[in-house]
Each structure stands twice: as C-alpha cells, then as structure tokens.
C-alpha positions as semicolon CSV with decimal commas, in nm:
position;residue;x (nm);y (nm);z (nm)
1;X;1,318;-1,964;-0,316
2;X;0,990;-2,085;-0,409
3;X;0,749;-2,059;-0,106
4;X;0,444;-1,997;-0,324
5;X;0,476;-2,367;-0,485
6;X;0,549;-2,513;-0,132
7;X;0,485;-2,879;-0,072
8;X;0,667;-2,930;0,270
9;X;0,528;-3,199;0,539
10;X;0,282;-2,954;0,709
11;X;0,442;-3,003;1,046
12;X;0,750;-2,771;0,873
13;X;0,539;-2,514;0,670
14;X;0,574;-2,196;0,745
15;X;0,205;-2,121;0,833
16;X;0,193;-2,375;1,159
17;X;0,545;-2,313;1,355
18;X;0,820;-2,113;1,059
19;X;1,046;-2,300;0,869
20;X;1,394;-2,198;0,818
21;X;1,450;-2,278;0,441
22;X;1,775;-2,110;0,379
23;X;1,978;-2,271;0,613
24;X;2,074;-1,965;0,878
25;X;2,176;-1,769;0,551
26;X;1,945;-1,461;0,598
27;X;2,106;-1,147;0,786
28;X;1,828;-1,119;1,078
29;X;2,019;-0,807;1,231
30;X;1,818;-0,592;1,108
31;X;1,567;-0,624;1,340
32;X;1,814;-0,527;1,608
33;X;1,821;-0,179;1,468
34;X;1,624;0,070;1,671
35;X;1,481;0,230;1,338
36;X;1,311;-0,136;1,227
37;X;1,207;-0,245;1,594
38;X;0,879;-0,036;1,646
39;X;0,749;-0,167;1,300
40;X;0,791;-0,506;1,365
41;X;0,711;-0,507;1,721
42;X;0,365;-0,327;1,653
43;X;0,272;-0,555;1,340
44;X;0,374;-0,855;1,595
45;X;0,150;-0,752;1,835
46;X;-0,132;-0,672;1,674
47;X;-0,174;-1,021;1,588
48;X;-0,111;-1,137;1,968
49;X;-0,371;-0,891;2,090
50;X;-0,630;-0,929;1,807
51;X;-0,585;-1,242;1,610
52;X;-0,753;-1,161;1,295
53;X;-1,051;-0,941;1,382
54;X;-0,881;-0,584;1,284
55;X;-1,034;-0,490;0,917
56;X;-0,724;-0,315;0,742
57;X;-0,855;0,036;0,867
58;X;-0,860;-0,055;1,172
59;X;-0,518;-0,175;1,180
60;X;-0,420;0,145;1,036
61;X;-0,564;0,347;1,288
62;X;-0,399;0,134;1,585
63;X;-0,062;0,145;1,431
64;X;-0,011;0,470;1,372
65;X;-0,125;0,527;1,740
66;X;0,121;0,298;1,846
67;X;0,364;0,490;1,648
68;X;0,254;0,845;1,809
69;X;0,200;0,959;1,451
70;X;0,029;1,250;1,454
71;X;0,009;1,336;1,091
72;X;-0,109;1,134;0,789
73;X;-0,074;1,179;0,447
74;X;-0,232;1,054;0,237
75;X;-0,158;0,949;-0,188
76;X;-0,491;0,900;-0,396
77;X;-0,619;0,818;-0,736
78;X;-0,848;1,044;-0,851
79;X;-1,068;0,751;-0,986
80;X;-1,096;0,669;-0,543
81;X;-1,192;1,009;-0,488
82;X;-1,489;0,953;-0,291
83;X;-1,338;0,619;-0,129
84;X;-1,026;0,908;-0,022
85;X;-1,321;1,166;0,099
86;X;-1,476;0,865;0,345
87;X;-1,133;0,751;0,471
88;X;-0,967;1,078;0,523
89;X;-1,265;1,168;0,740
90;X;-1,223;0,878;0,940
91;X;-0,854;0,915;0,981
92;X;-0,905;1,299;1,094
93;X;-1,112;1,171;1,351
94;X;-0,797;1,057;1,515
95;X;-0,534;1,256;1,310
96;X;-0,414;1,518;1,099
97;X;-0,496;1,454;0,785
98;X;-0,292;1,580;0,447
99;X;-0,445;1,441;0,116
100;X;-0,295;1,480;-0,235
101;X;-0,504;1,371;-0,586
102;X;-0,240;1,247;-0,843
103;X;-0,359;1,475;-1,112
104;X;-0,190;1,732;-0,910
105;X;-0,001;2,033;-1,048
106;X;-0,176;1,933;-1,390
107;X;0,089;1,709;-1,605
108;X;-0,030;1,695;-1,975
109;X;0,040;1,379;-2,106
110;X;0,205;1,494;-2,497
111;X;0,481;1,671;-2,231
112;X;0,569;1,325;-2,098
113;X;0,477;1,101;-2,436
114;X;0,202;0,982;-2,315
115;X;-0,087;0,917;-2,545
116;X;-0,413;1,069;-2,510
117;X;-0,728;0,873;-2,503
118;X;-0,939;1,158;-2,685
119;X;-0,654;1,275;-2,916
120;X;-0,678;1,653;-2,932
121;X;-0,786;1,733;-2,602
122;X;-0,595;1,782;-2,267
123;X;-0,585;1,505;-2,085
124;X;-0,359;1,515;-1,690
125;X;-0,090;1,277;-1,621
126;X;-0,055;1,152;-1,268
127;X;0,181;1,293;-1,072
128;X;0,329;1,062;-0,794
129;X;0,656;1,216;-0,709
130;X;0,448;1,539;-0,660
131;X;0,248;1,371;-0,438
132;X;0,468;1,252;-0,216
133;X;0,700;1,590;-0,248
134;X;0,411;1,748;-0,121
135;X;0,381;1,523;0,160
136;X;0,735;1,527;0,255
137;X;0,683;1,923;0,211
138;X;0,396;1,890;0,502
139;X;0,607;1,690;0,760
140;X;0,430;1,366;0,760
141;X;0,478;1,094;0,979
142;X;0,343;0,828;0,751
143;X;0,173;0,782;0,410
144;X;-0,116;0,615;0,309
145;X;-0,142;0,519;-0,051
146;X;-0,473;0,464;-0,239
147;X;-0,492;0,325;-0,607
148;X;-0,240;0,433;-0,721
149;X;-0,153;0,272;-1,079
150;X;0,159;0,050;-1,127
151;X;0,481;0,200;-1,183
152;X;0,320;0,535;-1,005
153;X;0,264;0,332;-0,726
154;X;0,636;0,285;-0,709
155;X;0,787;0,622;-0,789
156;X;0,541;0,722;-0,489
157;X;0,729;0,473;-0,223
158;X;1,044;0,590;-0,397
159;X;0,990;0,953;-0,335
160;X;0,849;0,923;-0,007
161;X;1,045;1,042;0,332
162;X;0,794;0,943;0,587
163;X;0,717;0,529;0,575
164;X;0,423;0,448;0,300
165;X;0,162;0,196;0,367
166;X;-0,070;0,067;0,095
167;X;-0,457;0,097;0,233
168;X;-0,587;-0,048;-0,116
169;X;-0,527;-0,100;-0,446
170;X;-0,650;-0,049;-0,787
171;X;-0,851;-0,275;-1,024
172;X;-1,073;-0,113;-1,241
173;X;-1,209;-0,414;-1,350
174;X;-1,269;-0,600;-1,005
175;X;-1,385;-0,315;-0,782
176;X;-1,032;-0,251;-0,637
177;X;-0,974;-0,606;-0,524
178;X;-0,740;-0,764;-0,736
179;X;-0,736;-1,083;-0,509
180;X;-1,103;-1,123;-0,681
181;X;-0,892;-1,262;-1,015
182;X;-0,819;-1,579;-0,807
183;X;-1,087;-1,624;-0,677
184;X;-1,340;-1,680;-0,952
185;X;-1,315;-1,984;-1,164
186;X;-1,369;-1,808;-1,499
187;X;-1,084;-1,578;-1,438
188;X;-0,862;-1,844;-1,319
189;X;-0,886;-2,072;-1,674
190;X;-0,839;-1,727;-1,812
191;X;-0,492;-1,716;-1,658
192;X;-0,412;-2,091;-1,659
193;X;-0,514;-2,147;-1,330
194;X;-0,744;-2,472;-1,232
C-alpha cells in the first residue's frame, strides 16, 4: 500500500466517501469484538457530534468520560515538566490523576552503555518500562503519554496494561510539533521536499 503517494480520481479517495483499495482482503472482524467496539464507536462519534472543533485535550477529556475512566496516568518527559504540571491539573479537574517523570528510580546511563554528555558525572537514563510498571502498579484505566523520546516511547506502549494515548510529542528543535518540519519551506529542501 501506498496511500501517502495517492493519486486516485478524487471521487474514490479516501478523504471524500473511503475507498476500498485492497479488494475485501482486510479482516474487518475485529471491530465486532466487544473489547475494540467502545474505542471505535467513541472516536466515530466524536467526529459526528463535533466535526473538528475539539482541541486534542479536549478530546481527551470527552473520551475518557465516555469510557467511565476514572483514573489517568500519565507518562512524561522530564524536559515537559511544566507542560505535565498544567495538564495534569486540568485532567484532575475531572479525574484521578497518577503522573510518572521518566528519570524515575534514577537509571545511570554507564549501567545501560549509554554515553554521558558531561563524561564523569552522573547523568539518569529514562526509564519507560518503570513508568508504565508504575502505572499498571496504580490500576489505571488509561495512559497518557507526553514526550517521550523514540524507542522509549515504544517500550512505554509495550509495557503498558491499561490503553496508551499519545497527548504530544517531542521535538526539541520545533517546540514539540514535529508536523512544523513540513511545514516550513527551508526544512522541507532540507529533507528533499519541494
């Protein structure tokens, strides 16, 4: 499949009516399954109800309310500490609220082979399958993750009972929108783009 280099007739694209590109040849039972029907469902209907007016907080807030979650946890960088502080306290204003910083428990990086930046000193390792061990320790319905770097990112999701959502991501260089990269013409020659 190549969807992102699409050139059908618009009348067939995906983004006016769906397009069925692989010929019936996708296992849709899935979404039969009591455990995948609330997700989808509530994800559907947000868009009925809403169209596009729900910032990603919002959206947040309204799904897991849908879901009768009760408890969030939440999986930050420590480099979004104060962006973590501002959205916990939003999210306990309709939730519990468990937050863990992945420089938890105090990894140092020569344990793991991890170079140091300052050689000599003690420098913490993220720690994402702490994080979410932590959270699966404090019975929560759903995760939140928070720029989190790659490859933590992912042993985060791995290690994660309760259902992880991403709230934002991290780019040091483009203010934690990594989207920005594409969107500004110098950055685009940078990376072949026209």
């Amino acid at each position: 499949m190549k969807c992102a280099h699409c050139k059908q007739d618009p009348k067939n694209r995906c983004d006016k009516d769906g397009h069925d590109c692989t010929g019936g040849k996708t296992d849709l039972t899935k979404y039969t399954k009591d455990e995948n029907k609330p997700f989808h469902r509530a994800s559907g209907f947000f868009q009925y109800e809403f169209g596009n007016n729900l910032t990603r907080l919002d959206e947040l807030i309204k799904f897991c309310r849908q879901m009768d979650y009760k408890k969030v946890g939440l999986a930050f960088c420590v480099g979004l500490s104060a962006e973590a502080e501002s959205l916990s306290n939003i999210l306990e204003q309709h939730f519990k609220v468990e937050s863990v910083c992945c420089k938890v428990c105090g990894l140092d990086k020569k344990d793991y082979e991890v170079p140091n930046r300052k050689p000599g000193k003690f420098e913490a390792l993220c720690n994402p399958i702490a994080q979410a061990e932590i959270l699966n320790n404090s019975k929560t319905d759903i995760n939140v993750e928070l720029g989190l770097c790659v490859g933590h990112d992912m042993l985060f999701h791995k290690y994660s009972e309760a259902p992880v959502t991403v709230f934002a991501v991290k780019d040091r260089v483009m203010a934690h929108n990594p989207l920005g990269v594409l969107y500004s013409s110098y950055l685009r020659k940078k990376y072949g783009l026209k």
